[in-house]
C-alpha positions in Angstrom: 64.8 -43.9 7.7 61.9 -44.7 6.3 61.4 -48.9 8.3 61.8 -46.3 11.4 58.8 -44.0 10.2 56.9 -46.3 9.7 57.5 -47.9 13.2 57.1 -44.8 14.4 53.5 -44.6 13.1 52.4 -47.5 14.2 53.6 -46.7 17.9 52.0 -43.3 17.9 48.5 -45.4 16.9 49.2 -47.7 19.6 49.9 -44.7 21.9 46.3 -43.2 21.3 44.2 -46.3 21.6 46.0 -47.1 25.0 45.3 -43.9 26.1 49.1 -42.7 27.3 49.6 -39.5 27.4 53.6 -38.4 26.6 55.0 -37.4 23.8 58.4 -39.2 22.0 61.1 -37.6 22.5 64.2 -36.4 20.0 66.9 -33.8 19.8 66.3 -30.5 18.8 67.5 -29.3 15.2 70.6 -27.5 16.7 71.3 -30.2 19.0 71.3 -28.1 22.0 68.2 -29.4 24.0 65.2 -31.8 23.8 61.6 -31.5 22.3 58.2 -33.4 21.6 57.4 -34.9 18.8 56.1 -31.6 17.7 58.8 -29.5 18.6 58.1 -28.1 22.1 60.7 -27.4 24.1 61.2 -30.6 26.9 62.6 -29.0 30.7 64.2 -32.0 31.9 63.5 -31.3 36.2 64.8 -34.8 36.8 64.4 -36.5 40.7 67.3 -39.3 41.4 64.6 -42.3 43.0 67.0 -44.9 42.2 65.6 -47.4 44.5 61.7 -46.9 43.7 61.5 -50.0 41.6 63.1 -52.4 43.8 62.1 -51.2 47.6 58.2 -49.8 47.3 55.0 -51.1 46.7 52.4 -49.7 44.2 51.0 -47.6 46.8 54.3 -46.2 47.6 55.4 -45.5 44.3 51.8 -43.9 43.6 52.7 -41.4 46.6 55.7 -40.7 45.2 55.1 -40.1 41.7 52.1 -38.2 42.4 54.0 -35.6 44.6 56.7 -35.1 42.1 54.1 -34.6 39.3 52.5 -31.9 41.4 55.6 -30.2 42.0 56.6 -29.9 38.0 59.1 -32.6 37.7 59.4 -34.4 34.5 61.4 -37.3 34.6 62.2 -40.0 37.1 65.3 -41.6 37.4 65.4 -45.3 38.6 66.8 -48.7 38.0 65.9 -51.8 37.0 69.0 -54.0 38.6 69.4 -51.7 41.6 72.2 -50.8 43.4 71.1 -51.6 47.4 71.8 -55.6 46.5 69.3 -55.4 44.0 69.9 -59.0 42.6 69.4 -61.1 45.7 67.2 -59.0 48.1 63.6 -59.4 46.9 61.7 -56.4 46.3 58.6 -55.4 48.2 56.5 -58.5 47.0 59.5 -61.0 47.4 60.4 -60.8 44.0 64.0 -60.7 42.6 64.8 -59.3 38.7 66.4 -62.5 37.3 66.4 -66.0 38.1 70.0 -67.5 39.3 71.4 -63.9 38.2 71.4 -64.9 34.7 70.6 -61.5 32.6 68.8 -63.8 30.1 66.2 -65.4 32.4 63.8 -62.2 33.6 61.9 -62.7 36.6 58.0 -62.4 34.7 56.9 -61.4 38.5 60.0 -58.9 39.1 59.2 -57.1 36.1 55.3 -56.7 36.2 56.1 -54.3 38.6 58.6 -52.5 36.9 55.9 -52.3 34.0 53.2 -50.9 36.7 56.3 -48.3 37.2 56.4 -47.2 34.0 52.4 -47.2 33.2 51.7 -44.9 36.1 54.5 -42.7 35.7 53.0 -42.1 32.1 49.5 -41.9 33.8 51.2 -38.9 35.8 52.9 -37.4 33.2 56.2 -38.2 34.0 59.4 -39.7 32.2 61.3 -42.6 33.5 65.2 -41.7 33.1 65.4 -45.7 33.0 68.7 -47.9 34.1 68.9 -51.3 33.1 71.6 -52.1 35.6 73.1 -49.9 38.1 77.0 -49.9 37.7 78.6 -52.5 39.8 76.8 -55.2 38.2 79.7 -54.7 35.4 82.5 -52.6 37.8 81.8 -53.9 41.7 83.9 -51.4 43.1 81.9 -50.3 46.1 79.2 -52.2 45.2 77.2 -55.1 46.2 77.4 -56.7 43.0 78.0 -59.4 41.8 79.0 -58.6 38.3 77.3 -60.5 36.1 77.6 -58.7 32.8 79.8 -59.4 30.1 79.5 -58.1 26.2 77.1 -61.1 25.0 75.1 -61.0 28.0 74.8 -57.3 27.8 73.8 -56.9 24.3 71.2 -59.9 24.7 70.0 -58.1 27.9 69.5 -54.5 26.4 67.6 -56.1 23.4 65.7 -57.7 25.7 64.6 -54.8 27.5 64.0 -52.8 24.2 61.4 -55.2 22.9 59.2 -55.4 26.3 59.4 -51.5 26.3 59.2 -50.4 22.7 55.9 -49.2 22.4 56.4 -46.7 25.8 57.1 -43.2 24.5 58.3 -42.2 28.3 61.5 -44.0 28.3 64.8 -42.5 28.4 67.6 -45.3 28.7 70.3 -44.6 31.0 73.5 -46.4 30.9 75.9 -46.5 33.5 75.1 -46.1 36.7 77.5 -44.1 39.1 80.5 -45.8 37.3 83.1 -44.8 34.3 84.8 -47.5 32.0 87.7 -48.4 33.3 89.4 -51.2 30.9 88.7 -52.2 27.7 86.0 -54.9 29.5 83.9 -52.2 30.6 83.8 -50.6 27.1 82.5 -53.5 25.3 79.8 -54.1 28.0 78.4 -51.1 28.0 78.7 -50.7 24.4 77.4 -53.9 23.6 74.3 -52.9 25.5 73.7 -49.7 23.9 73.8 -51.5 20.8 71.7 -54.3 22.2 69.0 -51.7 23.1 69.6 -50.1 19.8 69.1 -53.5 17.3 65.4 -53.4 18.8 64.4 -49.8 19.4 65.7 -46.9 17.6 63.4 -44.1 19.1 64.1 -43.8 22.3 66.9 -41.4 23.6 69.6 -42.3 25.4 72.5 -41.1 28.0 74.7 -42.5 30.6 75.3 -41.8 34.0 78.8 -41.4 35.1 80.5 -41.1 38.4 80.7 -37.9 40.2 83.1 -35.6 38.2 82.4 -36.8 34.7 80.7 -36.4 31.9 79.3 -39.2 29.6 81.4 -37.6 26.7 84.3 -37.9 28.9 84.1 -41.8 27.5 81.7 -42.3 24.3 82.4 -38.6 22.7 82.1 -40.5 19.3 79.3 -43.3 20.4 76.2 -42.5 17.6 74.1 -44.0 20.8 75.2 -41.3 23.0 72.2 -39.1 22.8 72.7 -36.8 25.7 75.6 -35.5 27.8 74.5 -36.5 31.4 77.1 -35.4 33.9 77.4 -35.9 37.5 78.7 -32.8 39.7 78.8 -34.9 43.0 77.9 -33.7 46.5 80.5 -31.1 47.6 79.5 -27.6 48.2 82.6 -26.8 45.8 81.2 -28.2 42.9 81.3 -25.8 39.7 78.0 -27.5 38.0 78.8 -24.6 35.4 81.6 -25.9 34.5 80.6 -28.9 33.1 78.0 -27.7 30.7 80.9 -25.2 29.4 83.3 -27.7 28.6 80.1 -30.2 26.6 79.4 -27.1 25.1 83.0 -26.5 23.6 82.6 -30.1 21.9 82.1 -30.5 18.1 79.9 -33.3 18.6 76.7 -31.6 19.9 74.6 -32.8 22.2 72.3 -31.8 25.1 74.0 -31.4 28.3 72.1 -32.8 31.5 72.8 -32.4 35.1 71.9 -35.7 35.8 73.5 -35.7 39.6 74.6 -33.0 41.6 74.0 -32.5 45.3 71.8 -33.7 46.9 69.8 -32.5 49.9 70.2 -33.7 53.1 73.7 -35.3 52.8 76.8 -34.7 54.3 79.1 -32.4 52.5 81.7 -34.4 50.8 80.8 -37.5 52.5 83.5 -39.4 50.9 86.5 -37.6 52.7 87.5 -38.3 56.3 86.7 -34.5 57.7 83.4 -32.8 59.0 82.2 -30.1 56.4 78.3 -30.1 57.6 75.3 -30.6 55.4 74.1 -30.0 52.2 70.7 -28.3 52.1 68.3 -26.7 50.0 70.5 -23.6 49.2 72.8 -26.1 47.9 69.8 -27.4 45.3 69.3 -23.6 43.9 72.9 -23.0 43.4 73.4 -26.1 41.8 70.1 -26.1 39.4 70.5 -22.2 38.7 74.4 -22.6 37.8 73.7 -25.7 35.5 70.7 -24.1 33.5 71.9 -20.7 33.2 75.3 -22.3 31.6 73.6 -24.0 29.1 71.9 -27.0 30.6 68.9 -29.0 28.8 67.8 -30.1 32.2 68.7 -30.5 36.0 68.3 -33.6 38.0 67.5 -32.9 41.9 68.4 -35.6 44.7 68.1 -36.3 48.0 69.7 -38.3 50.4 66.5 -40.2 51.9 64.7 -40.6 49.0 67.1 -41.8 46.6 67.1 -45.1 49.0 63.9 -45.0 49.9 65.1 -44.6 53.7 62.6 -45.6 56.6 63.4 -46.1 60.1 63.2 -50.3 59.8 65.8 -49.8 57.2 69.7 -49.6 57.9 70.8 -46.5 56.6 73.3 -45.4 53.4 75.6 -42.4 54.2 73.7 -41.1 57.5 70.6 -40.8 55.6 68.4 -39.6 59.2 64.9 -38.3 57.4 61.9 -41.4 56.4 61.6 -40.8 52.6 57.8 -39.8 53.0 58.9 -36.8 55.3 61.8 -35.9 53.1 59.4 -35.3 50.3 58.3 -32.0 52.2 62.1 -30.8 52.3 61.9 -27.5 50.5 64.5 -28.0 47.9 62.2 -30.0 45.4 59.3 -27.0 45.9 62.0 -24.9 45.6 62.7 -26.9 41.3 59.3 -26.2 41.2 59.7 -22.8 40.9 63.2 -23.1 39.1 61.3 -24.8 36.1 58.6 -22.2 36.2 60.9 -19.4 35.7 62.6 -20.6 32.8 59.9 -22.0 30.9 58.4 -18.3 31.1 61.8 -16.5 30.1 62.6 -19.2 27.6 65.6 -21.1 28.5 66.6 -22.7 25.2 67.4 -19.7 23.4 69.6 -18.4 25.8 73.6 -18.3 26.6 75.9 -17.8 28.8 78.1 -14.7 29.0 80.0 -13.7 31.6 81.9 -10.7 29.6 78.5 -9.1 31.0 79.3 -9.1 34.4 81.2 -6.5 35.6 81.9 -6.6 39.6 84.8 -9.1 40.9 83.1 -12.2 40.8 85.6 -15.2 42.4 84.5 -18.4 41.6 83.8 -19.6 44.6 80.2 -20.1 46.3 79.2 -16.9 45.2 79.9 -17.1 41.8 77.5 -15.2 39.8 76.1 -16.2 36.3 74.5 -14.3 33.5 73.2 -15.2 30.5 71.5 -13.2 27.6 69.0 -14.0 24.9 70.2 -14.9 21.8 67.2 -12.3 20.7 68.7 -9.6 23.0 65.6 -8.9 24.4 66.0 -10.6 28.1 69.1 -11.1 30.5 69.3 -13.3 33.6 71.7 -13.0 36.5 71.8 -15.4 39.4 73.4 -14.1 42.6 74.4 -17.8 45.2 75.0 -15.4 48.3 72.9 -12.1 47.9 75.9 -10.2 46.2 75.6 -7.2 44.2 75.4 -7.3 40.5 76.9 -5.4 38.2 76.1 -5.7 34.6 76.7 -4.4 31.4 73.0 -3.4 29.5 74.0 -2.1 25.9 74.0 -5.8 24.7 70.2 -5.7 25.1 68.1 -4.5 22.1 66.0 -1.6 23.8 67.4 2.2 25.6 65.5 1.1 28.4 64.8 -2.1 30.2 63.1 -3.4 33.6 64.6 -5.3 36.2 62.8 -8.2 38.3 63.8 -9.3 41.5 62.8 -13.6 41.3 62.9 -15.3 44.5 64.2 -19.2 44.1 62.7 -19.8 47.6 58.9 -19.1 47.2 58.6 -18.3 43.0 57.4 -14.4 43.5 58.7 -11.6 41.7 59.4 -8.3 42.1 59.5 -5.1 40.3 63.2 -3.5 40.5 62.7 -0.5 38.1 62.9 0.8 34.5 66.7 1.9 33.7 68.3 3.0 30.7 71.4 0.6 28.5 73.6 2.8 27.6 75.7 2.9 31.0 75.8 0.0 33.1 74.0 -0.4 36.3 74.6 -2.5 39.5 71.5 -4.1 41.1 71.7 -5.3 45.0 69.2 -7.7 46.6 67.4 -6.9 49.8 69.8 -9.6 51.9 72.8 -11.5 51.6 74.9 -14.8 52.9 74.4 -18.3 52.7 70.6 -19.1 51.6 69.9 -15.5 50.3 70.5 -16.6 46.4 68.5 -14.4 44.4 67.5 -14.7 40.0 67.9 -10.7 38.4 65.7 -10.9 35.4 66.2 -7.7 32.9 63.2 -7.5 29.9 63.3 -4.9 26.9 59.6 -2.6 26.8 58.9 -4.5 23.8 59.6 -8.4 24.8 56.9 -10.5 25.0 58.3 -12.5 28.6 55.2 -11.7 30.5 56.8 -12.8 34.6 53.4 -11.4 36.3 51.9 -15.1 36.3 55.1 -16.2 38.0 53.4 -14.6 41.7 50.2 -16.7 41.3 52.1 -20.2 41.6 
């Protein structure tokens, strides 16, 4: 404890004199989220830009990091080895990450950029949700490979990457990448990593990202490393994102949950299966940022198709990706997290919990599932509506006779005043439209809570 103190002191002094700007991160005290240095709440609003490192140039990656700064994200996630034949197709200055594939011979040239990556994220304020290797460099599968990890290699690979980056507060390593263990093999590579990273860099947080389906505890419950619960809900429009952060929640080992995938705008529905079932879109986003935070969520990761590849039109397309990543950024699902983060960081979002006893009208869990949650101070309640239905709640758990209701609207951030009612019977509260798109946040305050939602209409 105290060799990492004092590390840590001497990387906060190295943090002011080269001017960065972000915080270290660490677990809360209860274990149920992530804060600064000094405590503050951290929102993770994660974008997936897995191919930023290895397919754009530095004015590129400027473009992109500066609109997702402007719109309130605060982490990037990318990787190092990338996934779109990331070891033998050069990035954009003809550079490839390791010379003759050998995870022990870094490319100096390859990785000045990924430093310039990392610098100007922090310059922007972000977080880099950072992959060493994406997963079929250990698990092909159906990958481009070629796997070139096994337990020596990784260990040697992750310490290497810990001492280049050790003195960057605004990593967050991410293991994984879109795979699960799948024999002993896999275990010992990725574990051998983690512990790599860990023998030179103790400070940093770290997760993994699974495939879709699966949480990280799924596999390393017990791993010390594990410092987060990332999950991936996948890109079906059937996805219960809720239902993850329940069952992390239930564990004994507490963690953080993250929604580190879930669906992505602009993709087919369920792309994997041989049948038609349209397009994901930005409705899609909402339902699946509002079910994962409401449930419990430290933080929500929001993807889209284009501009996870970096798709232009000189570029063969992955999974009919049909929008040039610079025009995708304008899709309305990111504004849309915009305003997602804004609401929550107002009501606050950590010290609140789920409780569906609270909701009283038939409520199927199917698209229109609503969720409620309360906080743990009683004096605020949120409901979130996916289709425009009705909501029915039970009030007497609030501490206050009366309360007001606030319509919030996930498309364009405004609210609106619904009326004062009383707690002692319940009360059902109905939107002004319904059906697909027409998702709507019910936000209940006692007369005496100090949530203030009027600055929520001058975004």
């Amino acid at each position: 404890m105290k060799t990492r103190l004092i590390i840590l002191i001497v990387l906060l002094l190295s943090q002011i004199c080269s001017g960065q700007r972000l915080s270290w991160l660490k677990i809360s005290e209860d274990g149920n989220y992530i804060v600064t240095r000094n405590d503050e709440p951290f929102f993770w609003l994660g974008g997936t830009a897995w191919e930023l490192i290895h397919r754009l140039n530095r004015e590129e990656v400027d473009r992109y990091l500066a609109d997702r700064a402007e719109k309130g994200f605060t982490v990037i996630q990318t990787v190092i080895l990338a996934e779109l034949d990331g070891l033998n197709t050069p990035n954009a200055y003809g550079e490839k990450p390791l010379n003759q594939n050998d995870p022990l011979k870094l490319n100096e040239r390859y990785f000045r950029h990924v430093d310039y990556v990392l610098k100007k994220a922090d310059k922007s304020g972000l977080y880099v949700g950072l992959l060493p290797t994406w997963g079929d460099k250990f698990n092909k599968k159906w990958g481009a490979g070629p796997e070139i990890f096994d337990p020596v290699s990784a260990e040697a690979y992750g310490e290497l990457l810990a001492g280049r980056y050790l003195d960057r507060p605004n990593i967050i390593w991410i293991l994984g990448g879109d795979r699960v263990p799948e024999n002993e093999n896999h275990y010992a590579i990725i574990r051998a990593m983690a512990k790599g990273i860990r023998k030179a860099d103790t400070l940093h947080l770290m997760t993994y990202h699974p495939v879709g389906g699966n949480k990280a505890s799924d596999y390393f419950r017990d791993d010390e490393w594990l410092d987060i619960d990332m999950f991936q809900s996948g890109h079906s429009r059937t996805a219960r994102e809720y239902d993850y952060v329940v069952q992390s929640r239930l564990s004994d080992v507490r963690r953080p949950v993250v929604n580190g995938e879930a669906r992505y705008e602009n993709i087919p529905d369920r792309f994997w299966e041989d049948k038609y079932y349209g397009w994901l879109d930005d409705a899609d986003v909402r339902i699946s940022a509002y079910w994962s935070i409401i449930a419990g969520a430290a933080g929500y990761t929001y993807g889209c198709n284009d501009i996870w590849q970096m798709y232009d039109i000189s570029r063969n397309p992955n999974i009919s990706a049909r929008t040039d990543w610079q025009s995708a950024l304008e899709l309305p699902g990111s504004t849309h997290m915009k305003y997602m983060k804004a609401v929550f960081e107002i009501l606050p979002w950590q010290k609140m919990r789920l409780d569906q006893s609270l909701v009283l009208n038939n409520n199927p869990e199917d698209t229109s599932h609503i969720l409620c949650a309360a906080g743990l101070d009683g004096k605020f309640m949120v409901a979130y509506t996916p289709t425009g239905n009705s909501i029915r709640l039970d009030l007497s758990k609030l501490d206050s006779d009366r309360v007001q209701a606030f319509w919030y609207n996930p498309r364009s951030g405004r609210v609106k005043f619904a009326g004062d009612f009383g707690t002692d019977i319940p009360h059902e509260f109905r939107p002004w439209s319904e059906g697909w798109g027409s998702d709507f946040l019910l936000i209940l305050v006692t007369e005496d809570s100090s949530v203030d939602l009027h600055g929520l209409n001058n975004q």
